[in-house]
HTML snippet that shows the backbone in 3Dmol.js (N, CA, C, O; Angstrom):
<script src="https://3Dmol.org/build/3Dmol-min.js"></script>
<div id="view" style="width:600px;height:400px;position:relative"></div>
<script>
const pdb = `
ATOM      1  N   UNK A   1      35.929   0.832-107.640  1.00  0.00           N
ATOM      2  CA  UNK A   1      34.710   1.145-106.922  1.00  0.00           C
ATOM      3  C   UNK A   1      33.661   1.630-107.928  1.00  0.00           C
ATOM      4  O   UNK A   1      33.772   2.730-108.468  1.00  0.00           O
ATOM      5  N   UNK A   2      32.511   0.692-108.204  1.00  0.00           N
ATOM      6  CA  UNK A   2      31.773   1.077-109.036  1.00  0.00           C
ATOM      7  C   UNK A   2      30.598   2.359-108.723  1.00  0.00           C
ATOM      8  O   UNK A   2      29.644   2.433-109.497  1.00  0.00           O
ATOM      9  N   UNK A   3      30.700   3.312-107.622  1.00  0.00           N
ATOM     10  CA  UNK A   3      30.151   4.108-106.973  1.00  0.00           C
ATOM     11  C   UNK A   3      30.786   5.564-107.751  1.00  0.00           C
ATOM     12  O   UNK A   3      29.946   6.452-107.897  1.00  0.00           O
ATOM     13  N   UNK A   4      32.003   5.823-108.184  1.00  0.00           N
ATOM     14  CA  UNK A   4      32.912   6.652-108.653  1.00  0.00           C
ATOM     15  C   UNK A   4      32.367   7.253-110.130  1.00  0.00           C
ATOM     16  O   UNK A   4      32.321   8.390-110.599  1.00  0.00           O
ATOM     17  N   UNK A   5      31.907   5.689-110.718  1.00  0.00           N
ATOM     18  CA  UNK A   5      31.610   5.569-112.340  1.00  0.00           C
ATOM     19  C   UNK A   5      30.452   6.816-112.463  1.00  0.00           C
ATOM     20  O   UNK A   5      29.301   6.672-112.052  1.00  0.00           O
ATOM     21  N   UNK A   6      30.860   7.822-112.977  1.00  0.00           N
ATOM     22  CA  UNK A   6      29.792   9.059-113.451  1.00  0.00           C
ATOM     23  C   UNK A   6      28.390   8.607-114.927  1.00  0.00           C
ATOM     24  O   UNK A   6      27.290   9.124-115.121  1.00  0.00           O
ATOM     25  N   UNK A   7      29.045   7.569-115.622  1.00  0.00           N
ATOM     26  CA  UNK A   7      28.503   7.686-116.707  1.00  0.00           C
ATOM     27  C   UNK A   7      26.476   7.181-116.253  1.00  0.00           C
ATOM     28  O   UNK A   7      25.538   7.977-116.293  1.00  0.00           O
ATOM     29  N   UNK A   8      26.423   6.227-116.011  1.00  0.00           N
ATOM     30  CA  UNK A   8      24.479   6.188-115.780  1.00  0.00           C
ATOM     31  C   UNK A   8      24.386   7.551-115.369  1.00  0.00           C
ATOM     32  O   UNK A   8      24.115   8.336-116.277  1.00  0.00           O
ATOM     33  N   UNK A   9      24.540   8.021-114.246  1.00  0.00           N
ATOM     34  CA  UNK A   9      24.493   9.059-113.369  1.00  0.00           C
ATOM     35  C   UNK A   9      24.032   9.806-113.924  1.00  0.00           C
ATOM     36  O   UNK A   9      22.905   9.915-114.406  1.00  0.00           O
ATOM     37  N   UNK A  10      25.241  10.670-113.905  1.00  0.00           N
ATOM     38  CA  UNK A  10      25.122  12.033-115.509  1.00  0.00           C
ATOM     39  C   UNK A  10      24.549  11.965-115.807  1.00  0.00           C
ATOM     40  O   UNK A  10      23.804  12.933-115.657  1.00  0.00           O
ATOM     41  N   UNK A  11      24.070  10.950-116.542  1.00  0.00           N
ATOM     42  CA  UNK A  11      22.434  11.261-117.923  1.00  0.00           C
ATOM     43  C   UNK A  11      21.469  11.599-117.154  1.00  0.00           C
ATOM     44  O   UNK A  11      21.104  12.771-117.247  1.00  0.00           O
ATOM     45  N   UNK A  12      20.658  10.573-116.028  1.00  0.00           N
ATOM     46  CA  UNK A  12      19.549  10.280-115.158  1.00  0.00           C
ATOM     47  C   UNK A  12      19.798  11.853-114.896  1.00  0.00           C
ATOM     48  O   UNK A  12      19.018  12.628-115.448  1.00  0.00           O
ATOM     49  N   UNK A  13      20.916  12.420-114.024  1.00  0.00           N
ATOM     50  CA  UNK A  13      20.911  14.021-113.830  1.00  0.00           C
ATOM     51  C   UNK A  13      20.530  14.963-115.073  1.00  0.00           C
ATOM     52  O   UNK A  13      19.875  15.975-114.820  1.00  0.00           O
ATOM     53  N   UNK A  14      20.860  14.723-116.261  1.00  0.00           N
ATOM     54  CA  UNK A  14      20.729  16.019-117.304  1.00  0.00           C
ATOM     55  C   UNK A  14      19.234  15.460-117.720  1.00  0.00           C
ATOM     56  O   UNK A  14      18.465  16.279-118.223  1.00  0.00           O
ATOM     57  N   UNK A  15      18.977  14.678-117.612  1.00  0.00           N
ATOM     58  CA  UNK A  15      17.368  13.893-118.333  1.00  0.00           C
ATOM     59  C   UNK A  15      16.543  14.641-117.093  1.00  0.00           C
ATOM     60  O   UNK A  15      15.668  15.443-117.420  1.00  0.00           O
ATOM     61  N   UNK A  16      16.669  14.522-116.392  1.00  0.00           N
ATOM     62  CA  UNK A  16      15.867  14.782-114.660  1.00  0.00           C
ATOM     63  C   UNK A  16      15.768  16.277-114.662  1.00  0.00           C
ATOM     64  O   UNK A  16      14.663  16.819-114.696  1.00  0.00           O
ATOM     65  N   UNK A  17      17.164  17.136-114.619  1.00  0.00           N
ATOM     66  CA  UNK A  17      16.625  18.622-115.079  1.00  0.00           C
ATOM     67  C   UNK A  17      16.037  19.045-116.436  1.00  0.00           C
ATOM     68  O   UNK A  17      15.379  20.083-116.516  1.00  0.00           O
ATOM     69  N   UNK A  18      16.227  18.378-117.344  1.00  0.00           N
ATOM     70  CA  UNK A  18      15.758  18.625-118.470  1.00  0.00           C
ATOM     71  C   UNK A  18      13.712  18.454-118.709  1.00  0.00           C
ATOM     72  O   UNK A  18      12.880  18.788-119.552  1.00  0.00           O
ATOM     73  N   UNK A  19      13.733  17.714-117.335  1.00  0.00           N
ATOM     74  CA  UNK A  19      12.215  17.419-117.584  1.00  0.00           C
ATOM     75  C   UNK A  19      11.606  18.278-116.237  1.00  0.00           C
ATOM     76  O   UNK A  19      10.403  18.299-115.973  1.00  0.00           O
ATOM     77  N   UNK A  20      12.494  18.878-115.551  1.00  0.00           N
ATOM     78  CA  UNK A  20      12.335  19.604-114.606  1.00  0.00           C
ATOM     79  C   UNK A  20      12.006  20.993-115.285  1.00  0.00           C
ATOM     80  O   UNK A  20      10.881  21.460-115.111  1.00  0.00           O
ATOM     81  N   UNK A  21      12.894  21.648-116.019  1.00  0.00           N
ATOM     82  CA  UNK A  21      13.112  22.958-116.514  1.00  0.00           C
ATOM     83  C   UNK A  21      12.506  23.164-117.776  1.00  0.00           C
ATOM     84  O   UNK A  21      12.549  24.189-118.456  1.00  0.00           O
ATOM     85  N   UNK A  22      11.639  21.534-118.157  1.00  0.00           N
ATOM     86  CA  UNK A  22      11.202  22.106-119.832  1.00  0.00           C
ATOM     87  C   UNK A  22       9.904  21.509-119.234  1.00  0.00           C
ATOM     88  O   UNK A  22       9.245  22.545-119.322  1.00  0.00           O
ATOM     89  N   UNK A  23       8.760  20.327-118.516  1.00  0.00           N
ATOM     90  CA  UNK A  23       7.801  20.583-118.978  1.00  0.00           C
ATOM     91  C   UNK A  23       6.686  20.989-116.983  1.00  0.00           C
ATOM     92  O   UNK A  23       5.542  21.418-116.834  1.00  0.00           O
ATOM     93  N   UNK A  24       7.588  20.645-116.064  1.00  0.00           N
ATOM     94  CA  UNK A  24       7.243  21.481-115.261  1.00  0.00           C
ATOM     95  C   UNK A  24       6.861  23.341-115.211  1.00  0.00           C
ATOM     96  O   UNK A  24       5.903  23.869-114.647  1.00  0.00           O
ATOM     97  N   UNK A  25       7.723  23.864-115.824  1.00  0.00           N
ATOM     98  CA  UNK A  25       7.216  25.333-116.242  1.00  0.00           C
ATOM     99  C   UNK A  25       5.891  25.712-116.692  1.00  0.00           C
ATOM    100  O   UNK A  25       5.147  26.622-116.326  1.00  0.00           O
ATOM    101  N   UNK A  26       5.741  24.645-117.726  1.00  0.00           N
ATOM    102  CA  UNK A  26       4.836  24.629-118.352  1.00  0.00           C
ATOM    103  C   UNK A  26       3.458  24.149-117.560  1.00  0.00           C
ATOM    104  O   UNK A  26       2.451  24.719-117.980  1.00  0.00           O
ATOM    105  N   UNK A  27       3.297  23.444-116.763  1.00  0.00           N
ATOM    106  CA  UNK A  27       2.205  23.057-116.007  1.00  0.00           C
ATOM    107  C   UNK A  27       1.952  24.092-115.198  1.00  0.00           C
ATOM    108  O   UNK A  27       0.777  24.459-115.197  1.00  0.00           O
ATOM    109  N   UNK A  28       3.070  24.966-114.166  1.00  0.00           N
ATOM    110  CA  UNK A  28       2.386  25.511-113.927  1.00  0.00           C
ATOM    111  C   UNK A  28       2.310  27.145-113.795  1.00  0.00           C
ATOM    112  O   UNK A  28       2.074  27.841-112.808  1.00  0.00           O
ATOM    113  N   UNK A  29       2.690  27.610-115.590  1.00  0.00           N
ATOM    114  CA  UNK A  29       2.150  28.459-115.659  1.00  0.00           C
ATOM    115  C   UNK A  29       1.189  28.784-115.993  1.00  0.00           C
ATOM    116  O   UNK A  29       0.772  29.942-115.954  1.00  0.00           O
ATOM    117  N   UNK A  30       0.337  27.342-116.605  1.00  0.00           N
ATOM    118  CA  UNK A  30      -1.123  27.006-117.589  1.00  0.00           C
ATOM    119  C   UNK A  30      -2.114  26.750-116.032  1.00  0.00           C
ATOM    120  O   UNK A  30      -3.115  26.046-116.171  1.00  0.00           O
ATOM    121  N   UNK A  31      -1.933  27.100-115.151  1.00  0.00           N
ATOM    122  CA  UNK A  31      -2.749  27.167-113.276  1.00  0.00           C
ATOM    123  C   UNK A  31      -2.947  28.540-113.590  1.00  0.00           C
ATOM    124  O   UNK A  31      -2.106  29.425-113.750  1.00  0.00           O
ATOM    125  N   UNK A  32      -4.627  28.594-113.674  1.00  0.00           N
ATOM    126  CA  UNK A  32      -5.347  29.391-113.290  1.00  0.00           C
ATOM    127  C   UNK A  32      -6.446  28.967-111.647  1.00  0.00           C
ATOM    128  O   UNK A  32      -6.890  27.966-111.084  1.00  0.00           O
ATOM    129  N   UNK A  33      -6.444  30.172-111.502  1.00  0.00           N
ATOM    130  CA  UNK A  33      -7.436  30.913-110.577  1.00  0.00           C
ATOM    131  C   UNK A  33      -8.366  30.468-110.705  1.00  0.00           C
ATOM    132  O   UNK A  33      -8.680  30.349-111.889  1.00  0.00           O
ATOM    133  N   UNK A  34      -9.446  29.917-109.620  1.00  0.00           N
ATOM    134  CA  UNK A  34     -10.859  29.436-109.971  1.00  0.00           C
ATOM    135  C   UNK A  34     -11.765  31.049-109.548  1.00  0.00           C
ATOM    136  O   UNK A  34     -12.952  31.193-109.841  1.00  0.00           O
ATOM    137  N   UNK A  35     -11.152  31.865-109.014  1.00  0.00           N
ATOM    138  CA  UNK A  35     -12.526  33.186-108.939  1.00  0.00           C
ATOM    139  C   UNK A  35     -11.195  34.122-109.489  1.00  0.00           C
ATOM    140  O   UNK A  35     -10.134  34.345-108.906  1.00  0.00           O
ATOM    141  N   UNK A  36     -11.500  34.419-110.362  1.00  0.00           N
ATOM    142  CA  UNK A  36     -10.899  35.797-111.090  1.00  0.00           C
ATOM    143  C   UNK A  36     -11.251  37.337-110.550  1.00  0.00           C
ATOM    144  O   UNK A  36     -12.414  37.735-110.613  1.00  0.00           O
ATOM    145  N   UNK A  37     -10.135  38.227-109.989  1.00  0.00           N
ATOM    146  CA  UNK A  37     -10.487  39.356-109.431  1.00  0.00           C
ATOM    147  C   UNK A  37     -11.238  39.617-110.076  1.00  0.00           C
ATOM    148  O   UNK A  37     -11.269  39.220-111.241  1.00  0.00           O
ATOM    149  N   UNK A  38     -12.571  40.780-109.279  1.00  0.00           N
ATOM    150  CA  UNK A  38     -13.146  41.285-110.893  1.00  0.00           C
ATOM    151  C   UNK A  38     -12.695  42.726-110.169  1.00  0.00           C
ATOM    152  O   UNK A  38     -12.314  42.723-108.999  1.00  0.00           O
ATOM    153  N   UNK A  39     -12.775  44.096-111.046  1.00  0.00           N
ATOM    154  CA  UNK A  39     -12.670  45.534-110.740  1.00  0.00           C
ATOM    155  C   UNK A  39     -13.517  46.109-109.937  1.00  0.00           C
ATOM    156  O   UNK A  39     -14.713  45.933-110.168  1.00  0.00           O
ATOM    157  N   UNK A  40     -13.175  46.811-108.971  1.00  0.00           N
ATOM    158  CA  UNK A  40     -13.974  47.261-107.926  1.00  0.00           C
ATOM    159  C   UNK A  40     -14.128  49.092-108.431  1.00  0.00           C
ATOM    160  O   UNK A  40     -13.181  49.870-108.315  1.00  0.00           O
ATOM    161  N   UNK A  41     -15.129  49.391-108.833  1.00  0.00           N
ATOM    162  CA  UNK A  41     -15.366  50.943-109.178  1.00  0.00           C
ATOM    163  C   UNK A  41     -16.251  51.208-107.734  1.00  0.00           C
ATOM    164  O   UNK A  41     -16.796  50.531-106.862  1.00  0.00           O
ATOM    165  N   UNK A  42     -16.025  52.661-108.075  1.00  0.00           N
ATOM    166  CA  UNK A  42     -16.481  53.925-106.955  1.00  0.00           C
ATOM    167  C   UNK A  42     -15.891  53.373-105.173  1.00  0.00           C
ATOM    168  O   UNK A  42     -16.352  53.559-104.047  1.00  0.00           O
ATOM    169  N   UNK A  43     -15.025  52.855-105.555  1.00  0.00           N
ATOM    170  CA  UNK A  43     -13.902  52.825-104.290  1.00  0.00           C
ATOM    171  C   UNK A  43     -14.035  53.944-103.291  1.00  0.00           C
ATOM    172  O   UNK A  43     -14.591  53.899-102.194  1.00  0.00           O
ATOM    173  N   UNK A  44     -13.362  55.057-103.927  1.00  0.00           N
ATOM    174  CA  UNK A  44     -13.031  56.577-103.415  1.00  0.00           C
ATOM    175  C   UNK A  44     -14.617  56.620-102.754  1.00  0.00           C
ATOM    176  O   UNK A  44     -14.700  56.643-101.526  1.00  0.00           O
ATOM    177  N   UNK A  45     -15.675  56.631-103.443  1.00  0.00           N
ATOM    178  CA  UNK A  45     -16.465  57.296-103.102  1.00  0.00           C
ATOM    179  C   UNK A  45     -17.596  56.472-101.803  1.00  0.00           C
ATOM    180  O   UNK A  45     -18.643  56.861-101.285  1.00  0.00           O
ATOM    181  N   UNK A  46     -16.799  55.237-101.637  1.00  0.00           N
ATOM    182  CA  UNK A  46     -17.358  54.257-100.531  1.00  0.00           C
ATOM    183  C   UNK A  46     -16.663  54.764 -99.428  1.00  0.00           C
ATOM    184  O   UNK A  46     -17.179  54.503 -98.341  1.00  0.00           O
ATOM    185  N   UNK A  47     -15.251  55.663 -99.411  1.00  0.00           N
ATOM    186  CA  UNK A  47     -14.701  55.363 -98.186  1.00  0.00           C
ATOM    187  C   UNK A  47     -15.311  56.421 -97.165  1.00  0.00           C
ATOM    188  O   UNK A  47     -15.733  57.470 -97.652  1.00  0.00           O
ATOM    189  N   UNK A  48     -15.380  56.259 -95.978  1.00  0.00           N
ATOM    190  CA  UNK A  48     -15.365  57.318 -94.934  1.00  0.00           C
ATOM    191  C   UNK A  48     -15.073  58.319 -94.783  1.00  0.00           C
ATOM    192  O   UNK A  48     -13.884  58.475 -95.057  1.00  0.00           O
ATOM    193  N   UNK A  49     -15.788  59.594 -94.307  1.00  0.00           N
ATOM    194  CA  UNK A  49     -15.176  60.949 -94.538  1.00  0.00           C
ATOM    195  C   UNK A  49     -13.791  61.015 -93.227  1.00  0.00           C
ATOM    196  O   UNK A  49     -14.110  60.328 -92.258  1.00  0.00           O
ATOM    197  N   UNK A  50     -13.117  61.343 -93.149  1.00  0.00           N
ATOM    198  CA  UNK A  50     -12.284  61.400 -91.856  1.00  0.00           C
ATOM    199  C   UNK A  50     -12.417  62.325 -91.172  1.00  0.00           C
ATOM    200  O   UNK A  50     -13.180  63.014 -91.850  1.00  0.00           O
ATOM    201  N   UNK A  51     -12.149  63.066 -89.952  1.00  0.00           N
ATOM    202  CA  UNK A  51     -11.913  64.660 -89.802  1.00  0.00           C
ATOM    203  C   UNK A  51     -10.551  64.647 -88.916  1.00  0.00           C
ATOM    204  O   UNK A  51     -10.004  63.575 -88.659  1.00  0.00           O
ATOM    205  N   UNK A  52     -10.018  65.910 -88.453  1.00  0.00           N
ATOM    206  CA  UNK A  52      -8.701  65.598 -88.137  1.00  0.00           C
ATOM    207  C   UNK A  52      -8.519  65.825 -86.432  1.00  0.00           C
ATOM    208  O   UNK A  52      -8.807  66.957 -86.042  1.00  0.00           O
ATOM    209  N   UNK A  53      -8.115  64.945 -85.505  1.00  0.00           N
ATOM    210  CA  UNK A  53      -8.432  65.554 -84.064  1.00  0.00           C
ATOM    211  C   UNK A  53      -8.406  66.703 -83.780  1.00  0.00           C
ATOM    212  O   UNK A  53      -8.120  67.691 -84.457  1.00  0.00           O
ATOM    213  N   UNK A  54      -8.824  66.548 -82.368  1.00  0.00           N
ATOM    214  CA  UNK A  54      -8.682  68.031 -81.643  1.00  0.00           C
ATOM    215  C   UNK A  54      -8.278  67.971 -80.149  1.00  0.00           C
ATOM    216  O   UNK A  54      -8.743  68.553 -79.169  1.00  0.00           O
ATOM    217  N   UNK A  55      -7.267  67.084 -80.287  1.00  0.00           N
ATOM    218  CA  UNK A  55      -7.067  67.168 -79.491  1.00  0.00           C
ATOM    219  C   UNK A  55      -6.102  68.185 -78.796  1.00  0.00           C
ATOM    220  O   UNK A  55      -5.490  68.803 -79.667  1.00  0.00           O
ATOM    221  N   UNK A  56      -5.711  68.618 -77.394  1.00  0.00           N
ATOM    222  CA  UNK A  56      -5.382  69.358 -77.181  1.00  0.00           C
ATOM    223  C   UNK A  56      -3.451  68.472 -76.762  1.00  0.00           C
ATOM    224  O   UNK A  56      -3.254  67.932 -75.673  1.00  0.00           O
ATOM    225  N   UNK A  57      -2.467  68.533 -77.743  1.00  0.00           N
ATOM    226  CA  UNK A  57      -1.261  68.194 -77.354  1.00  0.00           C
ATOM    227  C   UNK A  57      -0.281  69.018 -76.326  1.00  0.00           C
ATOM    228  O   UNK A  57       0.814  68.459 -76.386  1.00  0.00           O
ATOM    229  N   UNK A  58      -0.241  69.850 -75.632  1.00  0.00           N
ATOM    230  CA  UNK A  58       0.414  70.678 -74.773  1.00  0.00           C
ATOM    231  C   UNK A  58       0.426  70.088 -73.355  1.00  0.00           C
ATOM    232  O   UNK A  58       0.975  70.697 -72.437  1.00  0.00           O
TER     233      UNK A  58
END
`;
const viewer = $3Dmol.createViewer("view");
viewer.addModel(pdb, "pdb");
viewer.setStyle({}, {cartoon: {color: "spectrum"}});
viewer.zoomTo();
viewer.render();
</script>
């Protein structure tokens, strides 16, 4: 049964991860971001004052 025969196989498999695990990585760790966070200063001092209820719990 020529279905059994490992030898084509095998390779097409180690060639196939080999191009999987060596130049896929590489594509896409070289994917950048088209809008780059930028730093947001005076945060703290944008937010809302809070105050704390009053409500009556009893």
């Amino acid at each position: 049964m020529p279905q059994l025969n490992p030898a084509p196989w095998l390779s097409i498999l180690v060639f196939s991860w080999l191009i999987f695990l060596t130049i896929l990585p590489l594509k896409t760790t070289a994917h950048t971001f088209p809008n780059e966070p930028s730093p947001q200063t005076n945060q703290i001092a944008n937010t809302p004052k809070t105050e704390p209820w009053t409500w009556p719990w009893h």
